[in-house]
N, C-alpha and C positions, 0 to 999 in steps of 0.2 A: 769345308770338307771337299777334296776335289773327287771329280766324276771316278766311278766304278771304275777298274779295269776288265775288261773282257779277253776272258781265258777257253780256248777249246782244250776238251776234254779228249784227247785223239786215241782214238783204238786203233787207229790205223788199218780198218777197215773200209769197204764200200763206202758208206755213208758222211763219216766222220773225215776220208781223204778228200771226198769232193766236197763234202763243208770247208774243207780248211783252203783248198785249189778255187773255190767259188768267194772266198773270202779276198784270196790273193788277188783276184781279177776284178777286186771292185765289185763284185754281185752281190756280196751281203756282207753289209757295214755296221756299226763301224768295224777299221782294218784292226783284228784281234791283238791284242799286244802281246799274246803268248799261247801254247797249244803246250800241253802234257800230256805223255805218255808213258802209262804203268806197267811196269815190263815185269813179268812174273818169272822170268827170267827162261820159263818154258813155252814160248811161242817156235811154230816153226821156222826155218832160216828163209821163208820166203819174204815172212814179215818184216826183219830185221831189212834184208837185201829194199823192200817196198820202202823203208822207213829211210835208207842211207839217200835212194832216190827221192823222197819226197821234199826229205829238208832244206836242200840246195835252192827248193821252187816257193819257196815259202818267204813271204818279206819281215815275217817275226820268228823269233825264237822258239825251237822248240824242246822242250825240257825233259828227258828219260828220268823217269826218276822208279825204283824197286826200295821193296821191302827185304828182297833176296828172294830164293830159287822156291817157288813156290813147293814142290814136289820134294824137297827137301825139307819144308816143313811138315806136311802132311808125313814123311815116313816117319816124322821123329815123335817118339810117345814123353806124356810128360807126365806128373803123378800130381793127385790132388790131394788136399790138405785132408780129404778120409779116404787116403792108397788107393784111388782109382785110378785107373790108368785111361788116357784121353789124348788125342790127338789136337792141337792147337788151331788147326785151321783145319777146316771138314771140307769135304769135296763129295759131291752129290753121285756120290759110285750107287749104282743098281748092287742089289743085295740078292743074295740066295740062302734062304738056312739051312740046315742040317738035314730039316722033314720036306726040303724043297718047294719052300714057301719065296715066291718072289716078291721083293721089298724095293725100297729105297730109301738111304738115309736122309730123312725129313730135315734136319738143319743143317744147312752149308755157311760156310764162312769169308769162302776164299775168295768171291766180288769184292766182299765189302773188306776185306784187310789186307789184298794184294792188289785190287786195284783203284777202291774207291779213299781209301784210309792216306795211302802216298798221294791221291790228287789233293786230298785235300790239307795236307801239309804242305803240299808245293804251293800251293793258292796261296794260305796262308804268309809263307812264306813271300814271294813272289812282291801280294800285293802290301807285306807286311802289317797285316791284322794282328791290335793288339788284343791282351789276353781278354774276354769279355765285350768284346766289340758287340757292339749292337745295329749299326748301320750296315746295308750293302755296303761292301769293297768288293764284291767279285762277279763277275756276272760269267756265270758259266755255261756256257755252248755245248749243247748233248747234242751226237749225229744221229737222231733217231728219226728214220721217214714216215710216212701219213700211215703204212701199213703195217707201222709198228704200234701204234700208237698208244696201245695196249699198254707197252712197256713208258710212257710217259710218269716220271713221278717224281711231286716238287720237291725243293729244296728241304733240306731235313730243318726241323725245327729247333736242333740243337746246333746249329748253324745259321745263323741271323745276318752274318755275313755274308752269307751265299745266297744269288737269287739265277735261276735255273733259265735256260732260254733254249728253245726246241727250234733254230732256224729253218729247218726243211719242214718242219709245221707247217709254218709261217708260209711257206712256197709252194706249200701243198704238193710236196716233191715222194716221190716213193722211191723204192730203190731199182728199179728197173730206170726211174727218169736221171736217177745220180748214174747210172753205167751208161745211157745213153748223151749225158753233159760230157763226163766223161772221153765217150768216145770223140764228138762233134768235137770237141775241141783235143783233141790230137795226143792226150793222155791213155797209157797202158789202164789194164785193168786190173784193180787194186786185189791182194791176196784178201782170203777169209782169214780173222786173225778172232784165235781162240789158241786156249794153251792146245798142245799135240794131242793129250787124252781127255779132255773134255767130254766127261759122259752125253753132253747136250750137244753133242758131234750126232748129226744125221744118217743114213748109210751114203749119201750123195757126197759127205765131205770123207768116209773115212775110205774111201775108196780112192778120191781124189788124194788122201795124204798116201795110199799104200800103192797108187801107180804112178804119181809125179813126186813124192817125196818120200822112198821109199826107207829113210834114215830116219825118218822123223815119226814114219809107222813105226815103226820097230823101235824106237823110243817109247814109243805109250805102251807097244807088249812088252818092254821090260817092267819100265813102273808098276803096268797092274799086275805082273808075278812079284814084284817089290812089297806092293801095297797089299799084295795077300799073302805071303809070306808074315808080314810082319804082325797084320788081322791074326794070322794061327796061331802064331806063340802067345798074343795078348787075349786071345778069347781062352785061354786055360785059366787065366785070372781074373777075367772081368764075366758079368753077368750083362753087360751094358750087349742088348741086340745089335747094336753096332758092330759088336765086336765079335760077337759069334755066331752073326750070319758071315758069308765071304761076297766082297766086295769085285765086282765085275764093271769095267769102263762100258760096254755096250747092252743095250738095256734088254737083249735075249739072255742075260746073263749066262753065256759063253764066251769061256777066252777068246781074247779078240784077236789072235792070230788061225781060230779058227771057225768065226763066223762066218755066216752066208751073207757076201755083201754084195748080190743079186738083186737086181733090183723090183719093185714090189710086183709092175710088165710083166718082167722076167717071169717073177714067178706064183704069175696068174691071180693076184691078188689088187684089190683095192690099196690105197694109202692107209694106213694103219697110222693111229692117231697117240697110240700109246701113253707113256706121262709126260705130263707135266713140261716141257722143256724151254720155260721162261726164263731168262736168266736179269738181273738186276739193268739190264739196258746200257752195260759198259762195255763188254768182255769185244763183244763182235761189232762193234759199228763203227 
């Protein structure tokens, strides 16, 4: 049986760019044989422009690979075999009801089937695992730093072929030391890569996308009039609280062309801790 292949998992964020640049440079071995990137097809165009640059510096291959337009699946409703109507891939929008009760929809999908589901076909593929494989073939590279650490988690057990490796662990690197590697050695600083409307978008980044990417805000206020649009006509028919509360991108559940993205300073307040805002350790690193 020959040795594993070692695959980065690239988000083409912070974390996951200087793994893959630290890699290139001999820093952390062995030299990957491939990096994958899950394009959901709604990242901003900062990331795309990050990624045309990053490729050329890379001494392996790196592999784009989508399931399609992520936001295109979420608008499309599908029916179930008892005429329920359900959206295919869920996306963690902040909820308001009727009696104005704020929520959030408790199951999401769209980690784990626009970006974790294509890496792991491409592994598959790549290092050609066959059907029922029970030995490691893949050793895969997550960019998660020391102060993520929280978000560490192994290899799925219905994958036996896959065995998970946390290098910036290993280095005991956080993410202020990967933008500081970064810097020292003569590299730009890498975009946040998260899709555009990302409900687990901070007020820090959606401010960042509505004053230096002002095309790409305005892409996430169309989809959440999209996605609640489409909420209205299906909560006439469904009972599912999904579907008749209305779905809001920013978790003050106010349209997000007309939130206060003042910052907490600004206005006279602590950090507010709100929900939840973990996401499966792929999206952003």
């Amino acid at each position: 049986m020959s040795d594993p292949l070692h695959i980065i998992s690239l988000g083409a964020g912070v974390q996951s760019s200087t793994m893959a640049l630290m890699a290139a440079a001999g820093e952390i071995t062995p030299m990957p044989d491939a990096a994958i990137f899950a394009d959901t097809q709604d990242e901003p165009a900062s990331v795309y422009r990050w990624l045309d640059w990053l490729e050329p510096r890379l001494p392996f291959p790196v592999h784009r690979v989508t399931k399609g337009k992520l936001s295109d699946a979420s608008l499309k409703m599908r029916l179930s075999a008892k005429g329920r109507k359900y959206s295919q891939t869920n996306i963690p929008f902040f909820t308001r009801s009727a009696t104005g009760d704020l929520g959030k929809i408790p199951h999401r999908s769209c980690t784990a089937d626009f970006k974790l589901e294509p890496i792991f076909k491409a592994c598959r593929k790549i290092a050609k695992v066959k059907r029922g494989e029970k030995s490691v073939r893949v050793v895969q590279w997550i960019g998660i730093s020391l102060d993520e650490v929280q978000r560490m988690k192994p290899a799925r057990p219905d994958k036996p072929y896959l065995q998970s490796r946390w290098p910036l662990i290993e280095l005991e690197m956080r993410r202020h030391d990967c933008l500081r590697w970064m810097e020292q050695n003569g590299f730009p600083q890498p975009p946040r890569s998260a899709c555009v409307y990302c409900p687990f978008h901070r007020n820090s980044e959606w401010r960042r996308l509505r004053d230096d990417e002002p095309e790409e805000f305005e892409r996430a206020i169309q989809f959440e009039r999209a996605i609640q649009f489409e909420r209205a006509i299906q909560s006439r028919k469904a009972s599912d609280e999904n579907f008749s509360s209305t779905p809001f991108l920013h978790r003050s559940c106010v349209p997000l062309d007309q939130v206060d993205l003042s910052t907490d300073t600004e206005r006279g307040q602590g950090l507010l801790a709100g929900f939840n805002a973990e996401c499966e350790g792929m999206c952003g690193v």
